[in-house]
C-alpha positions as CSV (number, residue, x, y, z in Angstrom):
1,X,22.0,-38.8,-0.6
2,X,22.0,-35.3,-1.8
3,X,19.1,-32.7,-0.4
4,X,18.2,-30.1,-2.3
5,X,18.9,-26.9,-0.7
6,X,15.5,-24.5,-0.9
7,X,17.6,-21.9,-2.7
8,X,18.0,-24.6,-5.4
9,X,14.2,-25.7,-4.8
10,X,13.7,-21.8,-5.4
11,X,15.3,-21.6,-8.7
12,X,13.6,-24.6,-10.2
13,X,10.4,-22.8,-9.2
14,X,11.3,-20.2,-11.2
15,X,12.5,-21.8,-14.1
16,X,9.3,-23.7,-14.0
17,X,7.6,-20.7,-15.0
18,X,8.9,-21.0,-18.9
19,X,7.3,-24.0,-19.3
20,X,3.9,-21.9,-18.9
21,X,3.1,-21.0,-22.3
22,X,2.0,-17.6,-22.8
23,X,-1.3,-16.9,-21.5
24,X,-4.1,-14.1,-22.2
25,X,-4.1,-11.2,-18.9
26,X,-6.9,-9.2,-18.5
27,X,-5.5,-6.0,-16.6
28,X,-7.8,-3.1,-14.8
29,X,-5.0,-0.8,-13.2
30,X,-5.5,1.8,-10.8
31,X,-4.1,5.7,-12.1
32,X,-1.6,7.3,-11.2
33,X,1.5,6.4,-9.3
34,X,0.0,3.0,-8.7
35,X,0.2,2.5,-12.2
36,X,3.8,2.4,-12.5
37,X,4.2,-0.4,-10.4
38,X,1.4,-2.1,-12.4
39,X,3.2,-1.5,-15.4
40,X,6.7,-2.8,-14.2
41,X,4.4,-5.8,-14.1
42,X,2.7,-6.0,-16.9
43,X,6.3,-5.2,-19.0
44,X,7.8,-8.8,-17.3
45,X,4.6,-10.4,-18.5
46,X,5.4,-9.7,-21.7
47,X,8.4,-10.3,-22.0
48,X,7.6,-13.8,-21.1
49,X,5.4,-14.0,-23.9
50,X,1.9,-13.6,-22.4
51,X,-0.9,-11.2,-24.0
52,X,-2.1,-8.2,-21.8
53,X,-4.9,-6.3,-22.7
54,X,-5.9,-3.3,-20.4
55,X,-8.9,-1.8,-19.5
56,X,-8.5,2.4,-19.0
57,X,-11.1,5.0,-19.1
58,X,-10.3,7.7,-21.9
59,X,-8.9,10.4,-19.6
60,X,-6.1,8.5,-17.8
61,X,-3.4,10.3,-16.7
62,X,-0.8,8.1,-16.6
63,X,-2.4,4.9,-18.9
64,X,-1.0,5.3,-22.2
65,X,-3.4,4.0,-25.1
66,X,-0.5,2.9,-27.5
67,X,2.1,0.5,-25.7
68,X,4.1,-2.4,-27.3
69,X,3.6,-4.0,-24.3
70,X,-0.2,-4.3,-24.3
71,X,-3.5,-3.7,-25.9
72,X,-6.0,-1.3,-24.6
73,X,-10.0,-1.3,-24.4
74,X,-10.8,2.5,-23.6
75,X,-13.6,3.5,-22.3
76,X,-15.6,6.0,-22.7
77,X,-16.6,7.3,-19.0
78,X,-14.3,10.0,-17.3
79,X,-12.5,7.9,-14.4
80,X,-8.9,8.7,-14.8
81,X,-6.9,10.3,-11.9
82,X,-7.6,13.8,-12.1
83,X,-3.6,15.3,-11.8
84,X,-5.0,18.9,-11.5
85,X,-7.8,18.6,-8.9
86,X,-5.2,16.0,-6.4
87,X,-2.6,18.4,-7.4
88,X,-4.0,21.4,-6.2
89,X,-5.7,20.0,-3.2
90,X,-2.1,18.8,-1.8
91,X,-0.7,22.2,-2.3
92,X,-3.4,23.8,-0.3
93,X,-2.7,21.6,2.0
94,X,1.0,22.1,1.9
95,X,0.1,26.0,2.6
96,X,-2.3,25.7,4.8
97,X,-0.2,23.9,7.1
98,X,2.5,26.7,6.6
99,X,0.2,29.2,7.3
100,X,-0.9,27.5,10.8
101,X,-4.0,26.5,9.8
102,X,-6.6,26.2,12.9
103,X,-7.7,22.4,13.7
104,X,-11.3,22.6,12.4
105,X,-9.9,24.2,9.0
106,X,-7.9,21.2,8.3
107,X,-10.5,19.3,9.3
108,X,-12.3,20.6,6.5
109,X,-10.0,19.6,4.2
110,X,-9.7,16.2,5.6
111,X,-13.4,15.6,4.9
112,X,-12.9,17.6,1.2
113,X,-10.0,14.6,0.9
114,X,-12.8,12.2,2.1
115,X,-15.5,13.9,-0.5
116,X,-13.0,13.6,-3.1
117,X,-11.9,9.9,-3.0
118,X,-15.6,9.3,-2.9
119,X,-16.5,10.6,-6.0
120,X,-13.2,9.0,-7.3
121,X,-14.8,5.7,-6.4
122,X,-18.4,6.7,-7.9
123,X,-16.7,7.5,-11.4
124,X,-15.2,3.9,-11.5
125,X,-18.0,2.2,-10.7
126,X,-20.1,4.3,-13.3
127,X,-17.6,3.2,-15.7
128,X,-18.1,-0.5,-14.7
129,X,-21.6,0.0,-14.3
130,X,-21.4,0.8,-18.0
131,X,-19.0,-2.6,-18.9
132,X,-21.7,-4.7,-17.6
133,X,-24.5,-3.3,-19.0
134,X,-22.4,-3.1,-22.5
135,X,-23.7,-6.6,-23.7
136,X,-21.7,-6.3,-26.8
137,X,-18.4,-5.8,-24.5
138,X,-18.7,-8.5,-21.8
139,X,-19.9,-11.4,-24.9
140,X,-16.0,-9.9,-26.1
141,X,-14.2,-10.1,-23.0
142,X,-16.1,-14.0,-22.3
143,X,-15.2,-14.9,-25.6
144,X,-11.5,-13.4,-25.6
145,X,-11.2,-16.3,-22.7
146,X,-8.6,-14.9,-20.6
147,X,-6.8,-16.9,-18.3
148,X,-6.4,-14.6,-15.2
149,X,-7.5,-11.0,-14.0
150,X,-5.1,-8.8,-12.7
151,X,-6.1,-5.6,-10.6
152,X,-5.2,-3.2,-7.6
153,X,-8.0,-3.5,-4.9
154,X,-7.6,0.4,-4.3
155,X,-10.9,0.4,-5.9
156,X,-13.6,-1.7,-6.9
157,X,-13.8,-1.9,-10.3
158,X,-11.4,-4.3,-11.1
159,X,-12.4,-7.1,-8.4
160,X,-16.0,-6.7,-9.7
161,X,-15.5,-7.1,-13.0
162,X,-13.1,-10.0,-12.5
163,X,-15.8,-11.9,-10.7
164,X,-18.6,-10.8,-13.3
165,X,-16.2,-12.1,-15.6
166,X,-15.7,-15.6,-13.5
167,X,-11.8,-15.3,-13.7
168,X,-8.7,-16.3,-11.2
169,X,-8.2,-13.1,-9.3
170,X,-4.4,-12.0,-8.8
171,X,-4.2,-8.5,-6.3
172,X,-1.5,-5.9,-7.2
173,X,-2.0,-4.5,-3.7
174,X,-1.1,-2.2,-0.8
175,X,-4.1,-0.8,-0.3
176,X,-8.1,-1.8,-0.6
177,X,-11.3,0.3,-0.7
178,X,-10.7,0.0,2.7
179,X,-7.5,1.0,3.9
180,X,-4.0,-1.2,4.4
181,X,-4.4,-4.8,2.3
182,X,-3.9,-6.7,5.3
183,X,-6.9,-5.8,7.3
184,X,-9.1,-6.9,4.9
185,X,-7.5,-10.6,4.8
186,X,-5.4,-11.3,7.2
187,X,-6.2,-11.6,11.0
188,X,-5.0,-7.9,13.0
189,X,-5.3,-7.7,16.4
190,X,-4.8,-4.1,17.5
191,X,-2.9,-5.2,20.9
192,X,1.0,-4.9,18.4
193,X,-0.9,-4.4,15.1
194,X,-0.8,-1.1,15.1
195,X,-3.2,0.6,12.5
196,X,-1.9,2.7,9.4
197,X,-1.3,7.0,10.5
198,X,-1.5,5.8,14.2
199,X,2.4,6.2,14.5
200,X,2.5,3.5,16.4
201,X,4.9,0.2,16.5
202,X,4.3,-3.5,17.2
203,X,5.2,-2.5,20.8
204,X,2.4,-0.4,22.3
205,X,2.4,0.6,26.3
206,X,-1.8,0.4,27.4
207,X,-2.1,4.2,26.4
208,X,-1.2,3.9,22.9
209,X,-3.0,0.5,22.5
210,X,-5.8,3.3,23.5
211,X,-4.7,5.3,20.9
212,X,-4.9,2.3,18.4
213,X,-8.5,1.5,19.3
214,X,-9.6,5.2,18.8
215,X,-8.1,5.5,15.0
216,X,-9.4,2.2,14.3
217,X,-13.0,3.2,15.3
218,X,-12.1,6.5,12.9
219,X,-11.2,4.4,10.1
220,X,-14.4,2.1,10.2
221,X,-16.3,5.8,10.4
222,X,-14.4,6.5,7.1
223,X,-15.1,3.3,5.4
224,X,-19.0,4.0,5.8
225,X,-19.0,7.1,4.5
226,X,-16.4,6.8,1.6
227,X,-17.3,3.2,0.6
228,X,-20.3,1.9,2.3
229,X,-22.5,4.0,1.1
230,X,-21.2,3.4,-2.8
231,X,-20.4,-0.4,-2.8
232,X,-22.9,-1.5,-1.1
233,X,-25.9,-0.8,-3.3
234,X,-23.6,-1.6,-6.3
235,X,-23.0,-5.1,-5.2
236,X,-26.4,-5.7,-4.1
237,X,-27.2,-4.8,-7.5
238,X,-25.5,-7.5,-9.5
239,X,-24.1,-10.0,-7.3
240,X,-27.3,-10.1,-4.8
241,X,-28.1,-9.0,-1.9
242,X,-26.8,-11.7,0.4
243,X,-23.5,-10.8,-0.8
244,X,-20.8,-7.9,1.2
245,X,-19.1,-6.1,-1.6
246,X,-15.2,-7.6,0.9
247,X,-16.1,-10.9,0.7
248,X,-15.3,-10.5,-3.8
249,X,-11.9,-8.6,-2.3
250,X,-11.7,-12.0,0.1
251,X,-11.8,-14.5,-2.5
252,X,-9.2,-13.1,-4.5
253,X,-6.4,-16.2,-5.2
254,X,-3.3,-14.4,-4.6
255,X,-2.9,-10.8,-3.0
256,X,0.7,-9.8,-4.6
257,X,1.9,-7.6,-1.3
258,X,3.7,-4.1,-2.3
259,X,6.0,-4.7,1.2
260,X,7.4,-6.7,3.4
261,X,9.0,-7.4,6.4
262,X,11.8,-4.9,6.2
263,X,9.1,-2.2,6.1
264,X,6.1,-4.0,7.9
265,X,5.8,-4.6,12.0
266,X,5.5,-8.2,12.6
267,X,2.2,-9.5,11.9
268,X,-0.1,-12.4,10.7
269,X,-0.6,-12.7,7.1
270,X,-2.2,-15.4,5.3
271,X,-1.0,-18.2,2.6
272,X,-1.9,-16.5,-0.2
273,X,0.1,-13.1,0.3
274,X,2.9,-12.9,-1.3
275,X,5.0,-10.3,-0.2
276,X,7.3,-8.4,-3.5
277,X,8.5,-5.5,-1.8
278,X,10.8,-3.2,-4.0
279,X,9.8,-5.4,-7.5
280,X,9.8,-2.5,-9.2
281,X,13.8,-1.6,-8.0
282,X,16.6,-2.6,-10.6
283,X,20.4,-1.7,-10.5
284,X,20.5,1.9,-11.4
285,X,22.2,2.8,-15.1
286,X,24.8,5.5,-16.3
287,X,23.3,8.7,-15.5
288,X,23.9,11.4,-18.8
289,X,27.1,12.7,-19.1
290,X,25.9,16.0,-17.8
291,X,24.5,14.6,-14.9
292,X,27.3,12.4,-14.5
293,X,29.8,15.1,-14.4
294,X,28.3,17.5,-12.1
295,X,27.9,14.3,-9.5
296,X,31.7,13.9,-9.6
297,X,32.4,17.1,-9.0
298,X,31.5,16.6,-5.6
299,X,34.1,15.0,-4.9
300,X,34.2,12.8,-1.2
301,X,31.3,15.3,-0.3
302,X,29.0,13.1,-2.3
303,X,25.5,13.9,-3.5
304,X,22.2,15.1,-1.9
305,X,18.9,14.0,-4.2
306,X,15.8,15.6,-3.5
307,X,11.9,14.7,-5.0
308,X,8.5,15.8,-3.6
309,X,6.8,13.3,-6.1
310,X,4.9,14.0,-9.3
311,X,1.7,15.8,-7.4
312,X,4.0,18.5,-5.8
313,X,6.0,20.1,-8.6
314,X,6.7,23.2,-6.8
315,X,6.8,24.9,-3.5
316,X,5.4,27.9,-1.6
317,X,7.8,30.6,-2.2
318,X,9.5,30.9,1.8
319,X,9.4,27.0,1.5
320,X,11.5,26.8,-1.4
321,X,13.7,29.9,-0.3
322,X,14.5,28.1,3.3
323,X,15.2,24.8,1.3
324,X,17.8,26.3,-1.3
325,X,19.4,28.7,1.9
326,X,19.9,25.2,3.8
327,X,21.2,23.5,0.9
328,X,23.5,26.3,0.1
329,X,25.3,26.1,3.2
330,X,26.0,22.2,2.7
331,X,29.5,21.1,0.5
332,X,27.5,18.4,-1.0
333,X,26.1,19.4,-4.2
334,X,22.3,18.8,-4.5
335,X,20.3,17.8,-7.1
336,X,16.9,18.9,-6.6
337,X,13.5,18.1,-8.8
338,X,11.5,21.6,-8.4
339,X,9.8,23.4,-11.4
340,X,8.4,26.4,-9.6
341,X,10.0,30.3,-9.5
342,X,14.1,30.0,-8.8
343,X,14.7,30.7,-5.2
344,X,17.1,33.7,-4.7
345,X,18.8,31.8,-2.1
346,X,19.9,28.9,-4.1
347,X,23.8,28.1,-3.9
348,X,26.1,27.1,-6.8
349,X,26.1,23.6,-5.7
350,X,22.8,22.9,-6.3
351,X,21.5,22.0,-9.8
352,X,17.4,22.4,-10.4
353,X,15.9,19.8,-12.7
354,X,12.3,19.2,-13.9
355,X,12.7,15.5,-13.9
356,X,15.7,13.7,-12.7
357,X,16.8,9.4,-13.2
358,X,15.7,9.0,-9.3
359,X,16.7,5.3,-9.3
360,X,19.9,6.1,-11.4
361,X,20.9,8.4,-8.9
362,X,19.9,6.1,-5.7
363,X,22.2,4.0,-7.0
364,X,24.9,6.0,-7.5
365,X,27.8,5.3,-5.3
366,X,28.3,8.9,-4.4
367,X,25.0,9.3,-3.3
368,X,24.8,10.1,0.6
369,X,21.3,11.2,1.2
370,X,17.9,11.2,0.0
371,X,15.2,14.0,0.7
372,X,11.8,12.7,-0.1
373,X,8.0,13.3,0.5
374,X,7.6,9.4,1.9
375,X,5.8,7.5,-1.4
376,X,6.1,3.8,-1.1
377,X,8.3,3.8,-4.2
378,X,10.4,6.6,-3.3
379,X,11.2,4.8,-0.4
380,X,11.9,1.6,-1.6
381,X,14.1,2.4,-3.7
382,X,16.3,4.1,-1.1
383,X,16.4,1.0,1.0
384,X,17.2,-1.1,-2.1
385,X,20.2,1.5,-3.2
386,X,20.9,1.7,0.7
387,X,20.3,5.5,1.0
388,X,19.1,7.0,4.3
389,X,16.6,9.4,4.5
390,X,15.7,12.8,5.2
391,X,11.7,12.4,5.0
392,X,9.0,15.6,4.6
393,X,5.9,13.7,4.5
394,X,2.4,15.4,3.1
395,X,-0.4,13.5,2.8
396,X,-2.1,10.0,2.3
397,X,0.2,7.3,3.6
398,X,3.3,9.6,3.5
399,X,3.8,10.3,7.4
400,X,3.1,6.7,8.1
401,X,6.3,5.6,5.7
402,X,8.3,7.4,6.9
403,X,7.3,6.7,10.6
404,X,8.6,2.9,9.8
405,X,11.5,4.2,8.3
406,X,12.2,6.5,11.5
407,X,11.3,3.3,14.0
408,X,14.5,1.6,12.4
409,X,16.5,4.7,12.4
410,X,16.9,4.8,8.8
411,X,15.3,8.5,8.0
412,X,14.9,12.1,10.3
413,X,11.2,13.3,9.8
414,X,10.0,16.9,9.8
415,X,7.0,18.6,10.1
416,X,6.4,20.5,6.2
417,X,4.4,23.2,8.9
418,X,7.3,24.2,10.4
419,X,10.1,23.3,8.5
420,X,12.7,26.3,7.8
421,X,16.2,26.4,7.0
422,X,17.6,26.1,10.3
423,X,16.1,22.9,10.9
424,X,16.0,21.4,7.5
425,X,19.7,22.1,7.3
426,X,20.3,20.1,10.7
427,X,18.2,17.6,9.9
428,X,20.5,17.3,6.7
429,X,23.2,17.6,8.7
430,X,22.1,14.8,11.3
431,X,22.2,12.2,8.9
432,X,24.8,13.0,6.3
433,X,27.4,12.7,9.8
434,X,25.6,11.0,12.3
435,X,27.1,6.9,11.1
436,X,23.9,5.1,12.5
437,X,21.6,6.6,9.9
438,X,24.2,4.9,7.0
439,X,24.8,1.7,9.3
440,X,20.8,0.9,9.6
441,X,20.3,1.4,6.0
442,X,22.7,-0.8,4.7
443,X,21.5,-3.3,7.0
444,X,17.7,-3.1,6.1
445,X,19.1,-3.0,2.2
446,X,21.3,-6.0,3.2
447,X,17.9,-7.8,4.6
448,X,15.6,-6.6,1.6
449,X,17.9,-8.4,-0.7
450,X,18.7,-11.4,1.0
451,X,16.1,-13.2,-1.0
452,X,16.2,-16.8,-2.8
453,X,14.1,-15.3,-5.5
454,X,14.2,-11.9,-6.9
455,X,10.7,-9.8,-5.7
456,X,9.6,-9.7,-9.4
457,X,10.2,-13.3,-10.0
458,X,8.6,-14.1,-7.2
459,X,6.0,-12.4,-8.5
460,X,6.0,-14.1,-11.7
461,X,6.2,-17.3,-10.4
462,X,3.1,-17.1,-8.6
463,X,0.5,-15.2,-11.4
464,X,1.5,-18.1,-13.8
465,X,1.2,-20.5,-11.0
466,X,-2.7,-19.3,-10.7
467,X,-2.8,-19.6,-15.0
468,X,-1.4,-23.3,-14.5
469,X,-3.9,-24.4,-12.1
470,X,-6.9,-22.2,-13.1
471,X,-6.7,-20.7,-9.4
472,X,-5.4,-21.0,-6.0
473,X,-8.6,-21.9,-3.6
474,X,-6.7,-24.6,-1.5
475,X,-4.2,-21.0,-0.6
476,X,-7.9,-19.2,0.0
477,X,-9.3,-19.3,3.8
478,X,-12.9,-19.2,3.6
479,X,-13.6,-16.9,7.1
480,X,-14.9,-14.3,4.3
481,X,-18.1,-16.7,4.2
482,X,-18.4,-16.2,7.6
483,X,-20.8,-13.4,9.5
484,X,-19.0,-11.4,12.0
485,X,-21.0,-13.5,14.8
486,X,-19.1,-16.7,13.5
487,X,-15.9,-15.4,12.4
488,X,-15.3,-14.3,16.2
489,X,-17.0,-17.3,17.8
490,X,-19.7,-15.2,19.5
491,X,-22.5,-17.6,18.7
492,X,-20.1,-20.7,20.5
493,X,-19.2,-18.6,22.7
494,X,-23.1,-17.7,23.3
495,X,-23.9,-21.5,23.4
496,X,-21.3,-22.7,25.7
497,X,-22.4,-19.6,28.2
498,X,-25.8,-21.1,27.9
499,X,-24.8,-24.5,28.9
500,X,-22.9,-23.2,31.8
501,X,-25.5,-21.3,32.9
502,X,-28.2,-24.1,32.7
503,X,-25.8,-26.6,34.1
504,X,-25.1,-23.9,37.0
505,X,-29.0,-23.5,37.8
506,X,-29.4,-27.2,37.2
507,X,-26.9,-27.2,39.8
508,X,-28.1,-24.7,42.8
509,X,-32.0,-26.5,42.0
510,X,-30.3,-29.8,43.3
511,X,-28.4,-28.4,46.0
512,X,-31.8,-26.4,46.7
513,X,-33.9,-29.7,47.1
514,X,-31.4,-31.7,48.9
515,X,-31.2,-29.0,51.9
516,X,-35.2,-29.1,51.2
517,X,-34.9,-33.3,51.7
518,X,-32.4,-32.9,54.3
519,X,-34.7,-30.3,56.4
520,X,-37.7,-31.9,56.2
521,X,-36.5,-35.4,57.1
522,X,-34.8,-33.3,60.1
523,X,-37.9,-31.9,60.9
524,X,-39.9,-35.4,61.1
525,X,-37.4,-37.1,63.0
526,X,-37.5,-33.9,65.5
527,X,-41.6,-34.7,65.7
């Protein structure tokens, strides 16, 4: 009798999806670089003939009002990503640590980072604040009956208004209000969970599981005074006060992970993650001819691509001269994004581009290495294309990337504060000729696409899954309902101590009154 195999189980799983028909998406998308993923999305909806509409506030950065792909409601509250204010804070930061900044200075401008993001998550929940109290809006968005809301946890907005709204909630997620996606629904004992900017793997020795408790206890200091102290009185306000502004992030249906297990340490995870690491990746495309022909004309030396990301589009001055002196001495050519002043050292085999095809030239078979600042997209594109890494990491989840990437010897990491050209150029040269840096790549890019179902489809599969059956509760654990006390078993625990101990005196009383009985009847005999 023939048994279906699960890759053909797979497949009919995904066909299955067509005979959804097209369904009405309500999205709220987070700014800035998180938006391209979002949109990668929302363009595969589409084309499977379902109707987005997206909420935006009027001064989004990267949010586009006119798309063919969806229709916008724009609002009129400022609570777009400000590019300029992030901009400049990262290249402060970038010089200050060049300059040798002392500890409590850049702890300063941690806690400015901290101020910052605070105000970011005040803005959006003004501009909610304003949806709801819009009667005229939310009777249009009931009455426009959508069939799920899609949204990235980062912030708030989006899971409140889904729930105002009484919709399936799908997650577009790597990151909540408060920190990694995974801590907030998935069991993460810190013993080989190791938290996110610890630096730490699965295998901890007692002093770093140390280490790990210490930054955890940080990061709970961080969530009460970045989100605490604005959610709280915000969900108390319209969903009651009985109510923890996590337990509307808990009941989402499906959290749509932005990794997996190529890039994540082991860990528990729950049924409802779904884990669509590199969705956004695709087979790169002819680059121009220009391009094109300057990349052959390295001949077996290959290609060196280099990106900072959007928020650093050029360097300090010595920075950028140290970079071009180190590239100069290499026979690769280089093709480097950088729009600031021309460095005097740069060589004739390196070519300077305000933009450049990233994933085009990832892909390109004479690609051999890829220096990058350590976002999550930057990086996993390389391991789709198979391109190790050199990484100089900034800010925000940047170092911890590219900490992953150096536990599977896939990428060198250096410090931006003391990178110069004789390092950067033997960093370059450490994994352009060292064979274990192109080995380990190829094998996590083997393992990332060693999939029965493409990340995106996967992805697909499972939002029209949630339209099909109006949710995905029976996927859902329900230890969000639960206080801290029950969730850990301390009341039980409390209880079952209690019976122990009355059993114990109940116990040492008998024993007590038999020696009494004993002695006395002793002590009659004796008279």
């Amino acid at each position: 009798m023939y048994q279906p195999t699960f890759v053909t189980l797979a497949a009919l799983l995904c066909s299955s999806s067509a005979l959804v028909n097209g369904g009405k998406v309500l999205v709220y998308p987070m700014d800035g670089s998180h938006w391209v993923n979002m949109n990668v999305i929302i363009e595969e909806l589409h084309s499977r003939g379902h109707e987005i509409t997206v909420l935006r506030s009027y001064d989004a950065w990267y949010i586009k009002e006119d798309s063919p792909y969806y229709k916008c409601i724009t609002m009129a509250s400022s609570a777009g990503f400000d590019k300029d204010r992030f901009g400049s804070f990262v290249m402060r930061m970038v010089n200050m640590r060049r300059q040798g900044a002392s500890f409590w200075t850049r702890i300063s401008i941690q806690f400015e980072l901290m101020n910052q993001f605070h105000q970011m998550h005040v803005d959006i929940l003004q501009m909610i604040q304003e949806v709801f109290e819009d009667k005229k809006l939310m009777q249009s968005l009931h009455d426009a009956k959508y069939d799920l809301f899609l949204t990235d946890p980062a912030a708030g907005g989006g899971v409140f208004l889904g729930h105002r709204l009484g919709l399936p909630l799908v997650f577009n997620v790597r990151w909540t209000i408060q920190g990694e996606g995974h801590q907030a629904i998935a069991p993460a004992p810190l013993s080989y969970v190791p938290i996110p900017g610890s630096e730490l793997t699965d295998k901890m020795t007692f002093t770093q599981r140390i280490k790990n408790m210490l930054i955890y206890f940080f990061t709970r200091f961080q969530i009460w005074y970045v989100t605490d102290s604005t959610y709280t009185a915000f969900v108390k306000r319209y969903f009651g006060s009985d109510v923890h502004y996590m337990e509307l992030f808990q009941a989402a249906d499906i959290w749509l992970m932005r990794n997996d297990f190529t890039f994540e340490f082991p860990r528990p995870t729950m049924p409802n993650v779904v884990y669509m690491s590199g969705f956004q990746c695709k087979p790169a495309k002819p680059l121009p001819k220009e391009l094109e022909d300057f990349v052959q004309s390295s001949g077996e030396h290959g290609v060196i691509v280099m990106t900072l990301g959007t928020l650093v589009e050029k360097l300090p001055g010595d920075f950028a001269e140290d970079i071009a002196a180190a590239f100069a001495q290499l026979p690769q050519k280089v093709i480097w994004r950088h729009t600031g002043k021309r460095p005097s050292t740069l060589g004739n085999n390196t070519l300077i581009l305000d933009w450049l095809p990233q994933n085009d030239l990832l892909g390109h078979p004479k690609t051999r290495v890829f220096v990058a600042h350590g976002g999550t997209n930057g990086i996993q594109e390389a391991i789709y294309h198979g391109v190790p890494l050199v990484g100089l990491p900034l800010m925000f989840d940047q170092p911890d990337n590219f900490f992953r990437m150096k536990a599977r010897g896939v990428a060198k990491v250096l410090d931006i504060a003391t990178v110069n050209k004789d390092n950067f150029l033997e960093a370059l040269k450490e994994v352009l000729y060292e064979p274990s840096y192109n080995k380990n790549m190829k094998t996590l890019s083997s393992l990332h696409r060693d999939q029965p179902m493409k990340p995106l489809d996967k992805a697909m599969f499972w939002i029209e899954f949630v339209m099909r059956h109006k949710g995905a509760p029976h996927l859902r654990t329900e230890s969000y309902k639960m206080s801290r006390i029950q969730y850990y078993s301390i009341d039980v625990i409390a209880f079952l101590l209690a019976v122990i101990m009355l059993i114990f005196t109940i116990f040492i009383f008998a024993v007590r009154l038999f020696w009494q009985m004993v002695f006395y009847r002793n002590r009659v005999k004796k008279e």
